[in-house]
GUTOR-909934 format. One record per residue: residue in one letter; x, z, y of N, C-alpha, C in turn. Coordinates in pm, whole numbers, plus 50000, padded with zeros to 5 digits. Atoms other than C-alpha are relative to their C-alpha. Layout:
# residues N
AXZYXZYXZY...
# end
This chain:
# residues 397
X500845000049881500005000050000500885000050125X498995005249874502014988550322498825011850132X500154996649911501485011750632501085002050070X499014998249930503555022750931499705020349968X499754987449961504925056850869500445009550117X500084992649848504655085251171502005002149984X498504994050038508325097651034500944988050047X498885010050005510145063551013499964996750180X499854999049825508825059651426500405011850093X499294983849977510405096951487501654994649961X498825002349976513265085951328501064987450029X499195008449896513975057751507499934993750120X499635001249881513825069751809498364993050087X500785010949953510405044951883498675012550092X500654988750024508505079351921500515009750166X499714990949892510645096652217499114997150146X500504999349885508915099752552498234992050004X500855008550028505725082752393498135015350025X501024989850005502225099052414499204995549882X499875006050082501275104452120498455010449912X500934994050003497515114851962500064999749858X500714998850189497095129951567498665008950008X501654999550069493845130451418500795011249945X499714990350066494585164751201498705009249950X501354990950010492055187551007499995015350013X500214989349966491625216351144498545009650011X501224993250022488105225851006500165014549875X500054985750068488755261050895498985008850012X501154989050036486655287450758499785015650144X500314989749917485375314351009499055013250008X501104988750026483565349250998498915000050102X501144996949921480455357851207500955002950171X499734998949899482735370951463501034988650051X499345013349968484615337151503501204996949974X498824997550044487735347251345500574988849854X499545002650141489835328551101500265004149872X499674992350107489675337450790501134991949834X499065006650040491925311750613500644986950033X498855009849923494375288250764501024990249956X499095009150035496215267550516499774986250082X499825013249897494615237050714501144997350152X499555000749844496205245951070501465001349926X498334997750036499625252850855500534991749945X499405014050048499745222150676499864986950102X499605011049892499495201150997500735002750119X498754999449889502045216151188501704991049956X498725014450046504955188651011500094990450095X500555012349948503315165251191500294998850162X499704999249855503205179551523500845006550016X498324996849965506785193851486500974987250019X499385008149987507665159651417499994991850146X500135006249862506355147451713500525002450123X498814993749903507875174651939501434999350011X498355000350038511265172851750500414980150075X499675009149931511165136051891499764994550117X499904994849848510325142552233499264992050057X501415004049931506625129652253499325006750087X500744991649983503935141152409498465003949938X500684998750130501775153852182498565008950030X501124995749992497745157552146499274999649833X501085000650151495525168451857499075003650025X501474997250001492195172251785499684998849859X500474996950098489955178551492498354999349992X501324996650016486335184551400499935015149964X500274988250089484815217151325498985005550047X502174999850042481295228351174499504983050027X500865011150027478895204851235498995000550128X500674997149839477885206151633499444989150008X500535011049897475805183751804500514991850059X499005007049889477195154351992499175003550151X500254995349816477105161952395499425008749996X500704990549957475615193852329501405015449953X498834988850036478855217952323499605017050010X500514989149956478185251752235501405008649952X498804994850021480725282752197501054999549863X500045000750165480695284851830501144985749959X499765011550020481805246851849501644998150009X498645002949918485245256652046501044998949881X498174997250086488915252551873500965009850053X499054995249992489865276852052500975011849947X499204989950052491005303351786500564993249931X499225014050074492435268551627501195007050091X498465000149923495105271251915500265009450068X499394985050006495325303751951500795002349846X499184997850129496495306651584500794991449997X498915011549978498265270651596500995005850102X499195001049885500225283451896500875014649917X499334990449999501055317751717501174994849858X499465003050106501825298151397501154991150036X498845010649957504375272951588500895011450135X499124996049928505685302651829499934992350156X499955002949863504585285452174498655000350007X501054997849881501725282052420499314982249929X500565010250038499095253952290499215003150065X501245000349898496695247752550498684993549988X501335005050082492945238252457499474994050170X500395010849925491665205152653499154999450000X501435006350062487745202352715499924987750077X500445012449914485965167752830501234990750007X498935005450019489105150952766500014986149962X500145016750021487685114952645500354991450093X499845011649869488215098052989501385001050071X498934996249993491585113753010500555008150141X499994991049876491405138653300500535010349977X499184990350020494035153853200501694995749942X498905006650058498025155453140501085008149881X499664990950161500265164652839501734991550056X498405003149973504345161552939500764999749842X499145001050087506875150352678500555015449958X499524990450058508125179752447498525012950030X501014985949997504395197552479499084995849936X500875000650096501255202652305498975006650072X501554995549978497745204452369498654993449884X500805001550122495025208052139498404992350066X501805006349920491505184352257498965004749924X501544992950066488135201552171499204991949910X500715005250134486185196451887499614981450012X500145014549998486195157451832498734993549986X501225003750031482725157451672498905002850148X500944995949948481005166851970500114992350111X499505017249952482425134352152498734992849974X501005008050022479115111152210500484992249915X499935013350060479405085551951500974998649892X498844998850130482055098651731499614995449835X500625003650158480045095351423499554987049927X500745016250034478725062451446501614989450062X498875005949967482095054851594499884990050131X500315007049913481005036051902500794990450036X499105012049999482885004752005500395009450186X499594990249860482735029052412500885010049991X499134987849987484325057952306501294992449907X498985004150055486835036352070500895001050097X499155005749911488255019252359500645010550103X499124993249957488535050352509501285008149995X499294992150056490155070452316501634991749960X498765012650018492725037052245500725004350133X498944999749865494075044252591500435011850041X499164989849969494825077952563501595000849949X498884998750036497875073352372501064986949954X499015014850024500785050552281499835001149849X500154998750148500685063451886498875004049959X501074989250032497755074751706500474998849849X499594988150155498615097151385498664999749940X501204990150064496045100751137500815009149834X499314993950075496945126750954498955016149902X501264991250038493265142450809499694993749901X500365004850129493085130550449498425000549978X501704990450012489665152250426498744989750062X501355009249928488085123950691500154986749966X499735016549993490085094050552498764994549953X501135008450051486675082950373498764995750125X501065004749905484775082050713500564992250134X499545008749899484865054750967499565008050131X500184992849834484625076551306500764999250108X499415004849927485515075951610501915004250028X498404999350000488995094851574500534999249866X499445004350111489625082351222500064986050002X500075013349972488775047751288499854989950112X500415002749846487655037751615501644999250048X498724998449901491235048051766500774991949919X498745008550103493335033751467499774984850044X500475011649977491624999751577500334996750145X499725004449901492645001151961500765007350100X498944996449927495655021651994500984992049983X499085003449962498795005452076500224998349842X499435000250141500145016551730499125008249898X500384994450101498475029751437500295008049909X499364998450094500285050951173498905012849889X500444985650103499775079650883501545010050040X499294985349995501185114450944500655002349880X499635002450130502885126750662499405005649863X500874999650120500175145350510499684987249902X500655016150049497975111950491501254991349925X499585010950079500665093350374500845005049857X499894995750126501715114650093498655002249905X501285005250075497995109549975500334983649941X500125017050043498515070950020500435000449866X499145006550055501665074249805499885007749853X500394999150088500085094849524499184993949966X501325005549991496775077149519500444985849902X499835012750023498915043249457501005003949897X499114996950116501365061349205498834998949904X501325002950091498175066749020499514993849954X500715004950045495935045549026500534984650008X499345016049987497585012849171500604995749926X499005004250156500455007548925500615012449995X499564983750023500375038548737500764995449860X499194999150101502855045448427499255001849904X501185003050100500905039648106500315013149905X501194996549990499175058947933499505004550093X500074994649865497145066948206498225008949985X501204993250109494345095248110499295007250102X500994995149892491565107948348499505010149942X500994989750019489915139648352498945001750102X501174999849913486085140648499499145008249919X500684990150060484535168248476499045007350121X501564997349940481105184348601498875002949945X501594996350037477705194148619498774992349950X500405009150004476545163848659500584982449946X498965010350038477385129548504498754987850107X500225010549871474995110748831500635005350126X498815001149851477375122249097501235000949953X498705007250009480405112048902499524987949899X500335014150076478375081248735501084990050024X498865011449943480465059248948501314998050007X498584998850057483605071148911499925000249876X500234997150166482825075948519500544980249994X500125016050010482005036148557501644990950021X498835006149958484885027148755501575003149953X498354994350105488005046148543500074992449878X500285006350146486345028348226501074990250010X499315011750006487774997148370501924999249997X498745000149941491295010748468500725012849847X499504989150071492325046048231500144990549859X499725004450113493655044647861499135010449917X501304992750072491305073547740499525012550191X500894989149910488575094747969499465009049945X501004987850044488075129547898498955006250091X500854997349960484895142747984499595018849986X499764983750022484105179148010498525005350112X501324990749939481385203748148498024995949977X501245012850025477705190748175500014983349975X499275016749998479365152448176500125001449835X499774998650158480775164747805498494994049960X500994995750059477055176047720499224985849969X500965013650035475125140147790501134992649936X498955009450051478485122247654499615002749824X500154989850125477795146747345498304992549953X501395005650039473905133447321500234979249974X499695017449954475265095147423500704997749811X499285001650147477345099247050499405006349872X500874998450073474105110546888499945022749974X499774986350042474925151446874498895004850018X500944988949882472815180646972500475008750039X499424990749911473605201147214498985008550043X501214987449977470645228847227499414997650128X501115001949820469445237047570501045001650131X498905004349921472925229047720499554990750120X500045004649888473125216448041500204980949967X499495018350021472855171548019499204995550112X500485004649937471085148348180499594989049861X500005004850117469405133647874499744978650071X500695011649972468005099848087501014994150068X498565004149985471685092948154500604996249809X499655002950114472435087147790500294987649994X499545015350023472445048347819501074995850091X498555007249941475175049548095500965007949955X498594993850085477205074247901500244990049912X499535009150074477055050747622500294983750048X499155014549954477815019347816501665003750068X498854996949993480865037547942500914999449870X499184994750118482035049447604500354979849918X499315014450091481635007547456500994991850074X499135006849940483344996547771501445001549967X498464995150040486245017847682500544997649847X499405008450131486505004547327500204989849977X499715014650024486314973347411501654996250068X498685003249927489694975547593501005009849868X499114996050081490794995447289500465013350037X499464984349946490745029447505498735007249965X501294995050057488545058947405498935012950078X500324990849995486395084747525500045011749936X500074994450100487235114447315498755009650031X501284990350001483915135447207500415013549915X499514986550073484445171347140499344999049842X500304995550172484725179546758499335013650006X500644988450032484035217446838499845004850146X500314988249850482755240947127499875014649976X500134988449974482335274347231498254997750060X501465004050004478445281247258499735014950035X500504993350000476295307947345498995000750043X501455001550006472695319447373499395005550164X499945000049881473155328247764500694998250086X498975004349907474855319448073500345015250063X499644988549942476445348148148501485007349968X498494995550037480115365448182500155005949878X500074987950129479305389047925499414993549882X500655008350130477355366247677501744997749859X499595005150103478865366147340500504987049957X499325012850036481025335847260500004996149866X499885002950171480865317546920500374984250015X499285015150011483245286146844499224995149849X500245007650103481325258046627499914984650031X499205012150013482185227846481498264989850135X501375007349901480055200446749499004995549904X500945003550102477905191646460499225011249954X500504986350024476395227746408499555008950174X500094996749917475015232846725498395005250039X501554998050037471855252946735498914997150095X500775010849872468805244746956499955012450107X499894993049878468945277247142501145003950029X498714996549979472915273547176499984991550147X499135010749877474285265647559501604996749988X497985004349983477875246747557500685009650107X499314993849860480025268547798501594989750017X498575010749949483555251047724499964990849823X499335012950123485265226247437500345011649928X499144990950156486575244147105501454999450025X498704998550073489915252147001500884986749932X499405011650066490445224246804499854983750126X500035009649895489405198947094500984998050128X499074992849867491225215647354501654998249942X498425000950034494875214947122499634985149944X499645013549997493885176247067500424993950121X499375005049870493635168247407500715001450045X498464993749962496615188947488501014993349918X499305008350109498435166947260500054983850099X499985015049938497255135347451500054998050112X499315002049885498245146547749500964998850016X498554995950002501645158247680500534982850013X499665011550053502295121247567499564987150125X500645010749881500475102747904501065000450092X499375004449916502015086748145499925003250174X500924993349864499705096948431498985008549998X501464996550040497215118248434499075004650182X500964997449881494335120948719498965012249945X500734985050083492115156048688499295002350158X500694994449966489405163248815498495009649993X501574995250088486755188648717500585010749900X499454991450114487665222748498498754992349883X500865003550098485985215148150498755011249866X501004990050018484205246948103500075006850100X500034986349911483165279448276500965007650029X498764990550005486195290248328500105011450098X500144990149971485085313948553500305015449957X500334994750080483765329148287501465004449851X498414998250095487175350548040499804991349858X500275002150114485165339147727499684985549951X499985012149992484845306247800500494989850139X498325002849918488395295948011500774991049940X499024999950032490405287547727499704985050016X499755005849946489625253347740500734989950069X499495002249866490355247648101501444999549993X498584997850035493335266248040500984994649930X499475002850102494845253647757500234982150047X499645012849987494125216147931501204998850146X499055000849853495955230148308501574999949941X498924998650090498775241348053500774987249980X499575008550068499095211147914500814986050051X499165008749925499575189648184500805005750083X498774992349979501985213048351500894998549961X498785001350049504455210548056500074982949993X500595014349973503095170348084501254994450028X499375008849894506015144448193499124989550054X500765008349927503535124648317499775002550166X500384997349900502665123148681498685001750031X500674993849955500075142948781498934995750150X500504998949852497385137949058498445008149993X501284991650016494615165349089499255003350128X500894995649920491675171049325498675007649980X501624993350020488215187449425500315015349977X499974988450027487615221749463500105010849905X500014997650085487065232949159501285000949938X499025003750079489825217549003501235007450040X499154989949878491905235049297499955018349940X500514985150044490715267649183500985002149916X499115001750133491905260748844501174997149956X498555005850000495165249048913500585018650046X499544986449965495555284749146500035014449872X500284990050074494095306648853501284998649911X499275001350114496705295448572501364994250087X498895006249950499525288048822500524994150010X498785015050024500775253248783499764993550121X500205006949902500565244849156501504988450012X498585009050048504495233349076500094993549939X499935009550084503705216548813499684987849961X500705013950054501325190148898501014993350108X499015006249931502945164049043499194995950141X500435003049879500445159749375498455006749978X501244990949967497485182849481499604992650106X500315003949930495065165149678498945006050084X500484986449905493295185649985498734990350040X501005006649934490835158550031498604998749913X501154998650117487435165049819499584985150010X500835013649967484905134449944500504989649961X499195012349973487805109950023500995001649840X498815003250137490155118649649498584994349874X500964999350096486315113749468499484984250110X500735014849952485635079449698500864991649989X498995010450050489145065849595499584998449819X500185003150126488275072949218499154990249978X501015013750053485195052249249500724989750035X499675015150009487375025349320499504994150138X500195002449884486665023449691501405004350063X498445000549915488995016249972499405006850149X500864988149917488745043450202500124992550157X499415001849855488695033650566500765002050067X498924998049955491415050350690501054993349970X499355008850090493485033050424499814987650034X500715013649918491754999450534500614995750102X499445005149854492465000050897501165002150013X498254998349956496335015350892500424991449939X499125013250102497204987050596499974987850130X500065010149909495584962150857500664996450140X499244995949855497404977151176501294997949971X498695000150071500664974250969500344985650004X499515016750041500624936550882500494992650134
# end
């Protein structure tokens, strides 16, 4: 995937005395009293705007955060405990910009100012072709460097990339690009997907679209359960989607017809309630009673697949494949985070969940790329080309 990297115009020099605007996500969590209550976002986009200072721009960011009104700014809406914490987390004075679209205002080489909530910009959402052009003339560079929004065309994800001077990716964003295309673009063979969920119609489409590309797709959670009915089983009063059965099984012939497989659990872990404390009982998938719920995969499923990971070339993960919440039905999960951990394969994992699950069993070292972007790492799987991706390839050529 061809873009212009923010780094390679830092380090050569193209970057000094330039004014220079990153997109960044800075939609962090907040308590009642307006306080931050976790901040890895504002700490993983200070690279970006160190790089920019270290090459002696002048440097503006902005962000979204919540879900305000456009032209109706209310307090709640402000960034300003963004750059109050950004300023304590970088050790200087970050000054918070309102009304700032028309540029009534100035930002000197080697400084930083943070512009107020982006979403609350008339027209940001729909991306206006008015506020594009404005926002194009605030700066000589525009950074995008908000993985989290690459899937939406707006006005400071797309709009600006289209009529600033220069275009680039930050180095978050472009260490997405450059897993995304390790992956999925020309990935190292075997190349083995994990999709996993509640549902198998809000990952139908990605289900659809891996068929054509992976060498086997494991399936796991409620997705397992109708995959499990799609290969004739029963699965009691387990969680499926029984009127999904004919696109589980058009997945499963697509993938044999290329000679790759869906594997269907041989055994599970089962029990007669959803609950932490519920009694666990491992049986073979063919012995599955009608008032049994699936919670995770068996023993014996779980050390196959762990077998056919070890041996992949790539693996993409998304989705734990049971309750792993739940101690009694973890292993699993566990036994598959394990697996690609000790894995030489390259690694690319997203979605919250999956995030979780990576933190619980510790292999944040081990995968080979954690992706921070939910929407946008689940709108590349379907085999869509995200907009952000779109317009910086096009700004590049």
């Amino acid at each position: 995937m061809q873009f212009i990297r923010f780094s390679d115009l830092c380090s050569s020099g193209r970057a000094s005395g330039q004014r220079v605007f990153i997109r960044a996500d800075l939609n962090v969590p907040q308590n009642d009293a307006g306080e931050i209550t976790e901040d890895t976002r504002i700490r993983a986009s200070i690279p970006a705007i160190q790089m920019a200072l270290d090459a002696g721009a002048a440097v503006m960011v902005t962000s979204h955060l919540g879900r305000p009104t456009e032209g109706q700014f209310k307090p709640e809406d402000s960034l300003a405990p963004i750059a109050a914490r950004l300023g304590q987390l970088m050790n200087r004075s970050v000054r918070l910009v309102s009304n700032w679209v028309d540029g009534e205002f100035s930002v000197a080489p080697g400084e930083v100012v943070l512009l107020e909530n982006c979403r609350v910009n008339v027209g940001e959402k729909k991306n206006s072709p008015e506020l594009a052009a404005k926002l194009g003339k605030l700066c000589d560079i525009f950074v995008h460097d908000a993985f989290g929004t690459a899937h939406r065309a707006e006005g400071t994800t797309y709009g600006i990339a289209e009529t600033a001077p220069i275009a680039c990716a930050g180095p978050l964003l472009a260490a997405e690009m450059d897993a995304i295309g390790k992956a999925l673009a020309n990935p190292k063979r075997p190349l083995l997907a994990i999709v996993a969920g509640s549902k198998v119609s809000t990952k139908l489409t990605i289900l659809q679209a891996l068929a054509k590309n992976v060498d086997g797709l494991i399936v796991g959670g409620g997705i397992a359960n109708t995959f499990m009915l799609a290969a004739g089983l029963k699965i009691g009063k387990s969680l499926a989607e029984a009127d999904l059965v004919g696109e589980a099984k058009a997945v499963i012939e697509a993938m044999k017809a290329r000679g790759a497989e869906v594997p269907i659990p041989t055994d599970v872990v089962t029990a007669k309630a959803f609950a932490a404390d519920a009694p666990a009982m491992v049986k073979k998938a063919t012995e599955v009673d009608d008032d049994d719920l699936i919670l995770d995969i068996g023993p014996e499923t779980a050390a196959k697949l762990a077998g056919q990971l070890k041996q992949a070339g790539t693996i993409v993960w998304n989705g734990p494949v049971g309750v792993f919440e739940f101690a009694a039905f973890e292993n699993g999960t566990k036994v598959i985070a394990q697996a690609i951990a000790e894995s030489s394969a390259f690694s690319i994992a997203g979605g919250g969940d999956t995030l979780a699950a990576i933190a619980k069993y510790g292999i944040e070292k081990d995968v080979g790329y954690i992706s921070t972007g939910g929407g946008a790492f689940l709108e590349v799987l379907e085999g869509k080309t995200l907009p952000a991706f779109e317009v910086l390839a096009r700004r590049a050529g």
